[in-house]
Every structure is written in C-alpha cells, then in structure tokens.
N, C-alpha and C positions, 0 to 999 in steps of 0.2 A: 583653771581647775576649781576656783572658790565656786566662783559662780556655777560650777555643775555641778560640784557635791549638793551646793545650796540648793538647785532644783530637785535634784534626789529626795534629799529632807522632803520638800516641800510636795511634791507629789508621792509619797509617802506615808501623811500627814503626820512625822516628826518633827515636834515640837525642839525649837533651836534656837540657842541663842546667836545675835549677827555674830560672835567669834568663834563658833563654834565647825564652822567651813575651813578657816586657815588652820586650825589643830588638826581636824582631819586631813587637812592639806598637807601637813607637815609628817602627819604621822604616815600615808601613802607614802609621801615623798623616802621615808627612812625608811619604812617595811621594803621597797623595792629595793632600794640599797645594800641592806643587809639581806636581804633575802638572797642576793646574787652568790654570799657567801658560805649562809648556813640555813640556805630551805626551810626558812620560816612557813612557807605555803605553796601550791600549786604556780605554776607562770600561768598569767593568765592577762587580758586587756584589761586599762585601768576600768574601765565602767563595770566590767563581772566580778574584779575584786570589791568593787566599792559595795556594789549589790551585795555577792557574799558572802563577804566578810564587816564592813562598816552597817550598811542597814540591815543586817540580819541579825546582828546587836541591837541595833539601836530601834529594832521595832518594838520592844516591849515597854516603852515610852510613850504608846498611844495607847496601851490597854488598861492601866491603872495595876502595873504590877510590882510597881515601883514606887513603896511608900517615903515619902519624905525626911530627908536625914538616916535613911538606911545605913547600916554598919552590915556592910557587905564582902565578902570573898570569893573571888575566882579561883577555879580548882584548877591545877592542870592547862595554866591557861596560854601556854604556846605564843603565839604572838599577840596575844593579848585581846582575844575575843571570847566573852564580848566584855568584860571586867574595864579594858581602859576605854575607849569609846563611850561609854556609860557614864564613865567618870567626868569624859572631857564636857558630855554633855548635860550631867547634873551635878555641878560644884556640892552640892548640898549632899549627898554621899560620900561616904571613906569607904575608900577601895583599898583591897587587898589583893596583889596579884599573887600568887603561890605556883611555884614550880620546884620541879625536880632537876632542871636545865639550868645550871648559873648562865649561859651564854645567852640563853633565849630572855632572861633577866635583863643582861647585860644590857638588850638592843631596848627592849621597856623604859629603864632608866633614861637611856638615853632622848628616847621619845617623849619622857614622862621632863626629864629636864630642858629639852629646846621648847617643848611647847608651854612650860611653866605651872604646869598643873600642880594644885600642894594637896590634894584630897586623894593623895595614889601614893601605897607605899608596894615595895618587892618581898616576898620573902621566900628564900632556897630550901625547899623542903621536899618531899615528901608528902604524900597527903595524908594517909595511913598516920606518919610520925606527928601532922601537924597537930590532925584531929584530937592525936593523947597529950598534946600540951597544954598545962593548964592557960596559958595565955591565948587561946585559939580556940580550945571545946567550949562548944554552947554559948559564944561568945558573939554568934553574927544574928542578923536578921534576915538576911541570903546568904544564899551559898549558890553558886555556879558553876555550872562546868558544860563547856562545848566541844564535839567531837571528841568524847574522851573514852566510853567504855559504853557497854550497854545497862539499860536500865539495873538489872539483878545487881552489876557490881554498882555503877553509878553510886545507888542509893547510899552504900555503907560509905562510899568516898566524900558524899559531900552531907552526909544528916546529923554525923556527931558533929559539924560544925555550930550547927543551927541553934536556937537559942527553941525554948516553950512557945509558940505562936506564930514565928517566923516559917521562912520557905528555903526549902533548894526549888533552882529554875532547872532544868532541864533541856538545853536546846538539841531539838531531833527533828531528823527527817522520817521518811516512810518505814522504816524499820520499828518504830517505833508500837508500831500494829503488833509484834510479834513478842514486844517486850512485855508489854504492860500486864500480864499476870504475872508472870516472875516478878516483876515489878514492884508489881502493887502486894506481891506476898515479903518479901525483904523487906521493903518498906515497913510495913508493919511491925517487925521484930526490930526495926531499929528505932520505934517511936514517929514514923511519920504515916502521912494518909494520905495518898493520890488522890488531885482534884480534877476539872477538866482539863484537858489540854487545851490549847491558845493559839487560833492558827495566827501565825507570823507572814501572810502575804507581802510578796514584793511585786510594786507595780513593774508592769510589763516579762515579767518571768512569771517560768510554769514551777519552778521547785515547789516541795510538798513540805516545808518547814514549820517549824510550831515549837511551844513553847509548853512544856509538862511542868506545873508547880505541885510541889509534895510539900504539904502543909506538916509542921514538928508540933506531935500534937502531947509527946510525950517525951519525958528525959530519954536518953541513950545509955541501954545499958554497957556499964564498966568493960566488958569483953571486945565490945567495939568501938573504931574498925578493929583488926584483926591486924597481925604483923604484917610488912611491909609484901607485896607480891599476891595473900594468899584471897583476897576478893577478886583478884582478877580470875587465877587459877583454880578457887575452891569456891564459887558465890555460893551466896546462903541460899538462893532458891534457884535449881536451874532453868533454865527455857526448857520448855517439851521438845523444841528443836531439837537439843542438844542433845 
C-alpha cells in the first residue's frame, strides 16, 4: 500500500517526503477501522478513498497555496480532511483540527498519536464558539473547511478565524458555480474578498473539485460569527436559489 499511495503522489505531482506513504498508510489503515464504527465517510475502494479524500487534500501543495510555517485551522473537520494529511505532509505547519464531535476527535488523536506527528493538535468546539474565543479569533493564517456548508454560511464559519493577510481555503465541487455571489457578498461584510478559484484535478478522475481562497483583507467585525446554529439557518446573504 506504501508504494501505491507513493505513485499517487507522484503522478499527482505532490510533493512528499519518503515517510510520508506510511502516515498515510497508517492513517487509511485506522480511518477503515473506525469508520466501520462511526461513519467517518462513505464505503468505498481503497484507491477512490485515497483519491478523494488523501489527494484531494493534499493537492493544494502543488499550487503555492500554502505558505511556509502556516498557523492553520480546520473547520469542521470530520475525519480530518484535508487539515491532518497537510499536516502529515508539511511538518513545518501547526495544525489545528476543530470539531463539534468529541468522538470524530477521539479517532484524529489517535491517528495523530500512532503515526507521531507533533505539529497537530484537536480542539472540541464549535466553530461559531471557537471564532469568539480570544485564543482562536484572528489568530490563523488559514482557515479551512471541507464538505462543510455552503459558500454564504461557510464564509462567517471560517473568516473570524483568519488573521489581516491570511486565507480561508475553501474546498468545493460544481456547486460552487451557484455559490459564489452569495459568496462573495458575506464575504465582504465579514472582511474578506474572493480570489480565483484553484482547480484541484486528480489524475485519472473526472470530479470537478477546486480550491476557493478568500483573502482577509479586513478585521471581522465584533457581531461576528453570530450564536451557535444561526449562519447556517439565517446566512447573511442568501443564494437567489433559495
């Protein structure tokens, strides 16, 4: 299994260190394990999860989106995509994984401890509650979040984290066409500003995956996020869908 992850990477063109096959080897090995317990992800063949869920993280590693010694946060981040895989693969990042799930934590830890990683820590939260903590606001250089909400709420979940300069990532698929003026208007009142999108191709798949960075080009005002629940149910700008 090393040496398939390893060709993955490498026809991929992700950059990887040689130990960086057996962490991700180890971390399949326990996402399948646990997953049989508490549906961390879809069942699927190891090759389509490697694809995506490990390289669909780890492509923003070939685009320069990821500056050097980042002070980063994953929002929401369920089994840990793409926040530990990023980790495993650039030491030189501190990761912050954030969830609302102690248990989905629980399985992190444990992945985070067999495979030895010390640049990944957990924290049980909320994102809403994490963003108003003074330990947490305005305190990252990323912010991330995958498969989490749509653009309008996204925005307020992960922008008060962001620091003046920094990015939230945004990973999305095709739906993404429908977000981005709700988007890009939220965005705005939260101090940030939509750049291009980033397409994320994975060799030999047709998915339409990509990478949206929202540049924090301004503090976040004090009202936001808003109490716990009401970005999802109330966004500050809606889709015209809706």
């Amino acid at each position: 299994m090393k040496e398939k992850i390893r060709n993955i990477l490498g026809i991929n063109g992700i950059p990887a260190s040689p130990d960086l096959p057996e962490k991700l080897e180890i971390y399949l090995r326990l996402l399948k394990e646990w997953n049989s317990k508490m549906d961390l992800i879809a069942d699927a063949p190891d090759d389509e999860i490697l694809d995506r869920h490990f390289t669909d993280s780890l492509t923003v590693l070939r685009n320069g989106l990821v500056p050097y010694g980042a002070k980063w946060i994953d929002v929401g981040t369920g089994a840990g995509f793409p926040g530990l895989p990023l980790a495993m693969a650039r030491p030189d990042i501190m990761m912050t994984l954030m969830d609302a799930q102690q248990k989905r934590l629980n399985f992190l830890q444990a992945v985070i401890e067999e495979t030895g990683i010390s640049n990944c820590c957990t924290v049980h939260m909320r994102a809403e509650e994490g963003a108003r903590n003074p330990e947490y606001r305005e305190k990252f250089d990323i912010a991330s979040a995958r498969a989490v909400a749509p653009l309008n709420t996204l925005t307020e979940y992960l922008l008060p984290f962001v620091r003046i300069g920094g990015a939230a990532l945004c990973w999305k698929g095709p739906a993404l066409r429908n977000e981005l003026e709700a988007g890009r208007r939220s965005a705005h009142i939260l101090g940030g500003k939509l750049e291009m999108p980033v397409i994320c191709h994975i060799e030999g798949r047709d998915w339409e995956h990509m990478v949206l960075p929202i540049r924090k080009t301004e503090k976040t005002a004090a009202a936001y996020p808003r109490k716990a629940g009401m970005p999802k149910t109330k966004p500050l700008v809606k889709q015209e869908a809706e």
